[in-house]
VOGU-3710 file (C-alpha; in Angstrom, 3 decimals, decimal comma):
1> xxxxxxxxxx> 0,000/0,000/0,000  1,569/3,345/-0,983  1,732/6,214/1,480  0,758/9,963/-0,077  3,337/12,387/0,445  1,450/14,168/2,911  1,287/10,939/5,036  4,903/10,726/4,958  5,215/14,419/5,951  2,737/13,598/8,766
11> xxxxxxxxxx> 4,739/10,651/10,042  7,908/12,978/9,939  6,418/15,373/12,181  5,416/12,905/14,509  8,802/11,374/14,510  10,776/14,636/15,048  7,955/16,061/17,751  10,003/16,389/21,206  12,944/14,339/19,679  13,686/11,114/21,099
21> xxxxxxxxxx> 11,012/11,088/23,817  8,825/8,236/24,609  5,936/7,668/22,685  3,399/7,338/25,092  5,034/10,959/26,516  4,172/12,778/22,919  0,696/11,366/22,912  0,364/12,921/26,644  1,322/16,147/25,817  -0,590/16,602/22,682
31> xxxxxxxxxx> -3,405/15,337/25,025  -2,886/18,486/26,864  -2,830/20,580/24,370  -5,854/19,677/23,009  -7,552/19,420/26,755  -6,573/22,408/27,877  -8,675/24,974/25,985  -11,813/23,178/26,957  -10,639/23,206/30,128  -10,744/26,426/30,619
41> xxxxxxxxxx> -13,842/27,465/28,784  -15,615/25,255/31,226  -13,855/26,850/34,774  -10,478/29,014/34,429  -9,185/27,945/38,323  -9,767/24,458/37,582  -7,735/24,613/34,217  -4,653/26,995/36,205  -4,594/24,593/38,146  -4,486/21,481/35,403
51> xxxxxxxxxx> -1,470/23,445/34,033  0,405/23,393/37,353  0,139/20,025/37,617  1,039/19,824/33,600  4,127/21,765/33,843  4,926/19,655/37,205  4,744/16,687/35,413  7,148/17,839/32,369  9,827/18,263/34,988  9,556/14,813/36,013
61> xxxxxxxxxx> 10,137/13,818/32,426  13,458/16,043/32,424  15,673/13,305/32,038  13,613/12,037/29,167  12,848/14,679/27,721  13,578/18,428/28,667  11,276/20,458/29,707  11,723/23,382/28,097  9,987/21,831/25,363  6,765/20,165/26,592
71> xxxxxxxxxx> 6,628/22,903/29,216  7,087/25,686/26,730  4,635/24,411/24,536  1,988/24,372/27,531  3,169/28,432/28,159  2,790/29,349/24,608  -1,102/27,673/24,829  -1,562/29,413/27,743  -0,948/32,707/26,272  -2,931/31,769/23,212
81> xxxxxxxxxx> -6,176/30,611/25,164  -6,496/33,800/27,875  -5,162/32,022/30,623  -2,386/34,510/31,166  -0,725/37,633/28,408  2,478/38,181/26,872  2,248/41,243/29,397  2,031/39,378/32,568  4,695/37,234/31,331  6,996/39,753/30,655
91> xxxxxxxxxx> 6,792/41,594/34,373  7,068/38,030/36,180  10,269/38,006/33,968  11,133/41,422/35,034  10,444/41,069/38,286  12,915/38,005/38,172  15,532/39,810/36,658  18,079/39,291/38,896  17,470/35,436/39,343  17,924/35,398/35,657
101> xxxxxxxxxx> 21,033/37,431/35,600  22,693/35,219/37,892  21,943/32,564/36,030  23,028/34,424/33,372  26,412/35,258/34,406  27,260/33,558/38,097  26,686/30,180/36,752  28,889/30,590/33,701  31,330/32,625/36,203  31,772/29,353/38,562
111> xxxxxxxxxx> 33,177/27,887/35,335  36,193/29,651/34,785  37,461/28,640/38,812  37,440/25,132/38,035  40,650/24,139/38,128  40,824/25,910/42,051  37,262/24,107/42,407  38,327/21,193/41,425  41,860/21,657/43,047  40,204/22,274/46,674
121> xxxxxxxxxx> 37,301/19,592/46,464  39,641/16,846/45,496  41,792/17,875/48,524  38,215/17,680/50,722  37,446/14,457/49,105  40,753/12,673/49,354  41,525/13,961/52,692  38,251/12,732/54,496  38,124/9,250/54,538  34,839/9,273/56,514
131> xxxxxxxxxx> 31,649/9,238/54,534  29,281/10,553/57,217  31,742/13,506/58,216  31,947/13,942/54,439  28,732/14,590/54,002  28,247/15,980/57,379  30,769/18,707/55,596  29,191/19,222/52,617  26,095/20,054/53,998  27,501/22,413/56,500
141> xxxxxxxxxx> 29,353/24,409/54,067  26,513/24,600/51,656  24,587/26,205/54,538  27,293/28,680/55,680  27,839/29,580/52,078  24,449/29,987/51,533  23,771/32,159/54,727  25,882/34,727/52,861  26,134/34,010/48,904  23,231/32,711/47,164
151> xxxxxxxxxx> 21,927/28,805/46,725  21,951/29,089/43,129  25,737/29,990/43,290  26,836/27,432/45,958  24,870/24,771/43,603  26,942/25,950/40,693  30,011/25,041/42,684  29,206/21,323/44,138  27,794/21,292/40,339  31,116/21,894/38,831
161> xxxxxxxxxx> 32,953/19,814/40,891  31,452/16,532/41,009  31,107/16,572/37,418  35,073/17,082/37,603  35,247/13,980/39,841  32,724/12,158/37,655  35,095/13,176/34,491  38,281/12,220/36,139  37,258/8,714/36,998  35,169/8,434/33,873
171> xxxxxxxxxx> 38,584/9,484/31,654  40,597/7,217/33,567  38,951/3,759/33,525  38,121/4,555/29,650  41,780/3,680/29,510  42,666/7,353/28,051  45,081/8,479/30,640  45,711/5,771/33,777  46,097/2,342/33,984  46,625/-0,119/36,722
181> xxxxxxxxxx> 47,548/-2,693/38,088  44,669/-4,287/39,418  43,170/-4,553/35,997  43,691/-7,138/33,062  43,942/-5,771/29,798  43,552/-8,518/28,237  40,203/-9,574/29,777  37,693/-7,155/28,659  34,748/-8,840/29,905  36,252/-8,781/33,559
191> xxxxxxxxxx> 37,415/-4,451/33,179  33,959/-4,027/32,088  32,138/-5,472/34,652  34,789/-3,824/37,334  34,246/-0,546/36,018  30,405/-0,589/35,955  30,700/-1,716/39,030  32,760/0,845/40,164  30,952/3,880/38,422  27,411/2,994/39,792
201> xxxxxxxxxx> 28,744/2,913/43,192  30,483/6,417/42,521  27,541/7,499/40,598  25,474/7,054/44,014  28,474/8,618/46,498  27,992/11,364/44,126  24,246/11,881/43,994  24,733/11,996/47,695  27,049/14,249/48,299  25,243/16,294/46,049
211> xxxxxxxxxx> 21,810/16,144/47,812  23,685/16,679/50,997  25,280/19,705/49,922  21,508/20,835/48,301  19,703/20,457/51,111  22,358/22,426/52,752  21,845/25,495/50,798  17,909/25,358/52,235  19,061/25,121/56,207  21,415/27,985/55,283
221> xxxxxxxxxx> 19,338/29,911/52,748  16,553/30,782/55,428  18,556/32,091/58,181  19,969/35,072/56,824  18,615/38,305/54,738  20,566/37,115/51,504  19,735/33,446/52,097  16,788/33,318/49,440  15,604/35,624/47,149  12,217/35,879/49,225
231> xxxxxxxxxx> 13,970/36,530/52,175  15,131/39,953/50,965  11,456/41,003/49,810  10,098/39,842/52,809  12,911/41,575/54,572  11,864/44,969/52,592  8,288/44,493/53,425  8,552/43,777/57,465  11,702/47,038/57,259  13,894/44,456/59,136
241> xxxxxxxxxx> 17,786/45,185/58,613  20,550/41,844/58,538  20,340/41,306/62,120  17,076/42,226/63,095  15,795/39,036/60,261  18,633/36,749/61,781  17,023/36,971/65,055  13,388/36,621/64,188  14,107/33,875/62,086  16,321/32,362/64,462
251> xxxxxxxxxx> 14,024/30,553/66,862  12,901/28,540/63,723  16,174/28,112/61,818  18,414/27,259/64,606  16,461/24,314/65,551  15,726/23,312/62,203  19,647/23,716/61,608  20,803/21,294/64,154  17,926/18,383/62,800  18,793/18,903/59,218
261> xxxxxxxxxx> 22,694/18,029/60,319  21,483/15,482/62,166  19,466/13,691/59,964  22,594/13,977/57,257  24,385/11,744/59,341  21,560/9,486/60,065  20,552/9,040/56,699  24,490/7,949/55,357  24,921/5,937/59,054  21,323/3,831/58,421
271> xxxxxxxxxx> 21,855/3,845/54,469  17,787/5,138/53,653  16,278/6,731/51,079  19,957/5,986/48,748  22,465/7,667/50,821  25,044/5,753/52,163  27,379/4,674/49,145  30,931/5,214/50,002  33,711/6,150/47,333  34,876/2,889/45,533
281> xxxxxxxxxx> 38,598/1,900/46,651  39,449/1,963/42,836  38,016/5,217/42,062  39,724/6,666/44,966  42,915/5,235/43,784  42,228/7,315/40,093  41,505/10,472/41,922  44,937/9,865/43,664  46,759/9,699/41,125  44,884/11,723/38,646
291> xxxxxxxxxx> 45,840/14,655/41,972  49,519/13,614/42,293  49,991/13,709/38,773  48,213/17,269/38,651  51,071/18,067/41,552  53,768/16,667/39,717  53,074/17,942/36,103  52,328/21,373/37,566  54,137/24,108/36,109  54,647/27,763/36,991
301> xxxxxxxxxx> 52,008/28,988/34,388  49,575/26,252/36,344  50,395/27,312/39,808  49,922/31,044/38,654  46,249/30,233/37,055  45,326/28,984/40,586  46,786/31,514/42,227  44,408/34,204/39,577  41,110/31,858/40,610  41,733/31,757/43,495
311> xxxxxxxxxx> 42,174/35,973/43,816  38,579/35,950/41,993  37,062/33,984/44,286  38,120/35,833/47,314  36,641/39,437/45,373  33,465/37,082/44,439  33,237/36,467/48,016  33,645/39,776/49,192  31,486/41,348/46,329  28,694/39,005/47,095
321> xxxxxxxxxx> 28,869/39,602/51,286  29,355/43,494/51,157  26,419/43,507/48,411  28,367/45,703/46,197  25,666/44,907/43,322  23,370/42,303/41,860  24,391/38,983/42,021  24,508/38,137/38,751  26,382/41,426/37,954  29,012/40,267/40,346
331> xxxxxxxxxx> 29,415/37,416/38,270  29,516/39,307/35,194  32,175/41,048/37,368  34,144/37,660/37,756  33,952/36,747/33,996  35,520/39,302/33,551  38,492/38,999/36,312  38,815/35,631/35,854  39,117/35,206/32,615  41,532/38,291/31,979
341> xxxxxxxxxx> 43,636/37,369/34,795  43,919/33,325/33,308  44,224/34,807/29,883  40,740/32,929/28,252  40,467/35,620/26,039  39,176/33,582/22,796  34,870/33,910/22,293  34,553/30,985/21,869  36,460/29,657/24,777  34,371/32,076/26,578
351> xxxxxxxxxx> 30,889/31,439/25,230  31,469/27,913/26,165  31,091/28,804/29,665  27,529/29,919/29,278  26,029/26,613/27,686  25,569/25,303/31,104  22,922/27,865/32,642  21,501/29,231/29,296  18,630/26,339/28,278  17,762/26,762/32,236
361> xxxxxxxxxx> 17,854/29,848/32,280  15,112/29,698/28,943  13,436/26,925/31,267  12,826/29,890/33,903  11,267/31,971/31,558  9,062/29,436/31,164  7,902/28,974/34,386  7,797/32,421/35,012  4,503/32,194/32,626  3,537/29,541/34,370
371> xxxxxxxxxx> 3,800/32,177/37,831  1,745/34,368/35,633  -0,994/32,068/35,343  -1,436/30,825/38,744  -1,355/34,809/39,277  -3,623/35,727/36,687  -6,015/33,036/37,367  -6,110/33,612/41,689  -4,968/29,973/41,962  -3,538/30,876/45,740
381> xxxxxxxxxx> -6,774/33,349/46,591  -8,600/30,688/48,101  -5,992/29,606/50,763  -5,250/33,298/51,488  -9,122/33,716/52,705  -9,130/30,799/54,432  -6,371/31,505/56,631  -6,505/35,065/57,641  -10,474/34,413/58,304  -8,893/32,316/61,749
391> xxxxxxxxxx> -8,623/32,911/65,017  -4,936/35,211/65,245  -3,426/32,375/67,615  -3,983/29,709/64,614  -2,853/31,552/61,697  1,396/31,321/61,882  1,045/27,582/61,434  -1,706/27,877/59,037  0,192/30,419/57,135  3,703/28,229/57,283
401> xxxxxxxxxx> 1,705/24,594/56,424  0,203/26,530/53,467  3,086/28,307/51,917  5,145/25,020/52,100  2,522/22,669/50,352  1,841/25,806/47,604  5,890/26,184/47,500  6,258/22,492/47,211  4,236/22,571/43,989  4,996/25,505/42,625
411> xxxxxxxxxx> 7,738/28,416/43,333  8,610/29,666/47,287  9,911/33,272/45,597  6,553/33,639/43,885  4,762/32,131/46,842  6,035/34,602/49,414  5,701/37,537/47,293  2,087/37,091/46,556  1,412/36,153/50,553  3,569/38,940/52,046
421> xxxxxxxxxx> 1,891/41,763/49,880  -1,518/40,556/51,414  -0,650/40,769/55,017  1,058/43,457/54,251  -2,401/44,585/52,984  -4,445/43,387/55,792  -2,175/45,246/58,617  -2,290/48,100/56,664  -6,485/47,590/56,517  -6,545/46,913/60,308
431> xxxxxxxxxx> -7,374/43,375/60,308  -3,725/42,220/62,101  -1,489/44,159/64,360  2,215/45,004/63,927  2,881/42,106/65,990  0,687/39,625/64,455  1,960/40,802/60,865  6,036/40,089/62,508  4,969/36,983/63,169  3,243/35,679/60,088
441> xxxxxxxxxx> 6,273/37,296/58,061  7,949/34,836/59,794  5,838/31,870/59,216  6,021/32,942/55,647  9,847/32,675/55,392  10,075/29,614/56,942  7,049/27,951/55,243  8,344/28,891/51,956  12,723/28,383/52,621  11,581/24,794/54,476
451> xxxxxxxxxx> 9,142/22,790/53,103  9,509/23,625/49,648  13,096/21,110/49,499  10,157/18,485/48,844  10,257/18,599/45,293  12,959/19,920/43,000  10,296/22,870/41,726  9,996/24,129/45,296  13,573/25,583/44,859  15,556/27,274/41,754
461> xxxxxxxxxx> 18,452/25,602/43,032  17,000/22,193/43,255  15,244/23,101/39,809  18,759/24,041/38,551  20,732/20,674/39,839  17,944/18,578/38,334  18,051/19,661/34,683  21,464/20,332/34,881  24,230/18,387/32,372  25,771/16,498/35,661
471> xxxxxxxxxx> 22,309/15,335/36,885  22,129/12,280/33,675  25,553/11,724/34,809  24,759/10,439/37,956  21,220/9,242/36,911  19,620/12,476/39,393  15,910/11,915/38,154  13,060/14,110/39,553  11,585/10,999/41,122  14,725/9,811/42,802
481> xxxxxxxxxx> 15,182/13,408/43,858  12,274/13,834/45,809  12,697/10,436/47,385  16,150/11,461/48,771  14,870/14,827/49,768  11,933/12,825/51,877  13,929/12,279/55,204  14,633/15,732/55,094  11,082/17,511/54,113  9,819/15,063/57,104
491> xxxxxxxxxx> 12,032/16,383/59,882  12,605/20,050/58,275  8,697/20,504/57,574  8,540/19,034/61,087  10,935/20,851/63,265  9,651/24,160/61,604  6,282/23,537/62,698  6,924/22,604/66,166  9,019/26,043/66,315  6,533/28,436/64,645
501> xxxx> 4,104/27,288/66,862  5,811/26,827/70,309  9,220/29,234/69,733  8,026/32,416/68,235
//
């Protein structure tokens, strides 16, 4: 039977829609395109809400297929049908402009320190034997960083340098630069099976670490005024100063602190929810000598590009604790240091440094419509009413249970902007005091910073780790994700509530 030509075409276009993605996963998503309008002729809230969920479950697809795709595809109908404008869309971008500079220019900043990334973490990773202080480290630095930088940069760095691990080892038992002794040339079938192995055991000591150092970014991130973008707007809002949010966040974070650390270690001692792996013997022995022969082939030019990343990293540091400018203008900043000081002066040397953040940072833009339509559409409204209609005494741990479910499933920044601005509305109405206001603000913060680690959409820097290059590397998957970020979400989501509604 002979097929016309516009038959053929048609098959073509269903072979090339969304690339190489599951069948069964392009017949979904043209299912909710075609859903979708109808949807929301029959009840607007009810389709916002379908597209949440829609957009959610594109991101679980991400190592399948990326979501800028599918999900971009569900913004454009969006647009087209009324749920949201181009308008809208454009001010959530605007009002995101610095999260998307820093993407924009931090991220591809981190890149150009990674030898002295790469340098210090191997010396962290070779020189702690221990995997529970290991990761008991990780996610201690990736809250102190975070307490003062920004999650999205510390990310960038753990980013950067497992994937340098994950490239050493991966270079090395390829064959292309070590061999050893342990291993029989001559008996393929045996290297194979040692090396896979090997690299799924790394491959989870990895995604660990990694989590660790994630989850790490969340204890730190809501302690401080710079912790989290929302943090600073609610900040603003309340007129709190560094020290005076510190301290009213404190009886909540300080607490929740000392249980996140403590369920790092019992998670890698008890070896739940895939923590636990330690680093193979034989990798180790690669990242040995991979770091003595980096010490014994270094030259004076070598030593003196270290010494230039490492100067850069101490002004990053500074710019980004004294403030000095927008984050992602300090990284612009330290493009610019960095790369003139190690003498990357070729474009395209350069412009290889932004492939990295640039398809997430289209992915943000995205979900920024997205933000638009659950904005547009009064998706949150509901919840709002509901909770400032009880009794004063009830409302901080209605307020922090609410904003952690909504932040859970959709975006903490957006969350606490569009719940701050309406307290801030009803004390300025008379329906709360100054005190009762201080105290949701609070609950706010925390509900947003704490429970939103749940799934990797809560966060930008969980969003950013999962459809990152390094997370296929290490098989990171949206599902496995969330499972390893369970232990935590219990006690976190927890400890939070206990202290909102006992400590403040």
């Amino acid at each position: 039977m002979k097929t016309t030509p516009s038959a053929t075409l048609a098959a073509a276009f269903a072979a090339n829609f969304l690339g190489r993605s599951p069948a069964w996963y392009k017949r979904t998503i043209l299912l909710f395109l075609v859903v979708n309008p109808f949807l929301f002729a029959a009840s607007p809230y009810v389709a916002g809400w379908v597209l949440v969920l829609e957009f959610i479950f594109t991101l679980t697809m991400a190592l399948r297929c990326y979501p800028l795709q599918p999900g971009g595809l569900l913004a454009i109908e969006a647009v087209a049908i009324g749920m949201t404008t181009p308008a809208a869309v454009y001010d959530e971008v605007v009002k995101g402009i610095e999260v998307v500079l820093l993407l924009i220019f931090m991220v591809a900043g981190i890149s150009f320190l990674r030898e002295l990334l790469l340098f210090v973490f191997t010396k962290a990773l070779l020189g702690v034997r221990s995997k529970r202080l290991l990761a008991l480290l990780f996610c201690s630095l990736g809250a102190l960083l975070s307490a003062f930088l920004d999650a999205l940069t510390v990310t960038a760095v753990v980013i950067t340098s497992s994937a340098g691990f994950f490239g050493v080892y991966h270079k090395a038992a390829s064959g292309k630069q070590f061999h050893h002794a342990d291993h029989d040339p001559s008996n393929d079938h045996e290297v194979h099976a040692v090396y896979h192995e090997d690299l799924e055991q790394f491959r989870s000591f990895l995604r660990s670490i990694v989590m660790h150092a994630a989850v790490g970014t969340a204890l730190g991130g809501v302690m401080t005024l710079v912790g989290e973008p929302q943090n600073l707007l609610i900040a603003t809002v309340a007129g709190w100063d560094f020290l005076e949010f510190f301290l009213r966040v404190l009886p909540v974070s300080a607490p929740v602190l000392a249980a996140g650390l403590l369920t790092c270690v019992l998670v890698e001692k008890l070896r739940w929810f895939g923590y636990g792996a330690e680093l193979p013997e034989r990798v180790r022995t690669v990242l040995e000598d991979y770091a003595r022969a980096e010490r014994d082939n270094r030259n004076a030019n070598d030593r003196a590009v270290l010494v230039a990343q490492a100067i850069a990293a101490l002004l990053l540091v500074a710019g980004l604790a004294f403030h000095v400018a927008a984050v992602g203008l300090v990284g612009l900043a330290l493009i610019v240091i960095a790369s003139a000081l190690t003498g990357v002066t070729e474009e395209h040397r350069i412009g290889h440094a932004f492939q990295e953040a640039l398809p997430f940072t289209a992915l943000l833009a995205v979900f920024f419509a997205v933000v638009a339509v659950i904005h547009d559409q009064h998706l949150f409204a509901p919840v709002l009413d509901w909770v400032l209609a009880l009794p004063a005494d009830a409302q901080p741990v209605t307020f922090y249970l609410a904003n952690g479910l909504l932040s859970a499933i959709s975006d903490n920044v957006f969350v606490a902007t569009v719940y701050i601005s309406e307290v801030k509305a009803a004390l300025e109405a008379g329906s709360i005091d100054r005190a009762q206001f201080e105290l949701l603000a609070v609950a706010i913060n925390t509900g947003t910073n704490l429970p939103s680690v749940a799934t990797p959409n809560g966060q930008a820097a969980f969003l950013f780790l999962l459809t990152s290059a390094f997370a296929p590397l290490v098989r990171l998957s949206y599902l496995r994700m969330t499972a390893m970020a369970l232990p935590y979400t219990i006690v976190l989501t927890v400890i939070g509530l206990l202290a909102v509604a006992f400590l403040l």
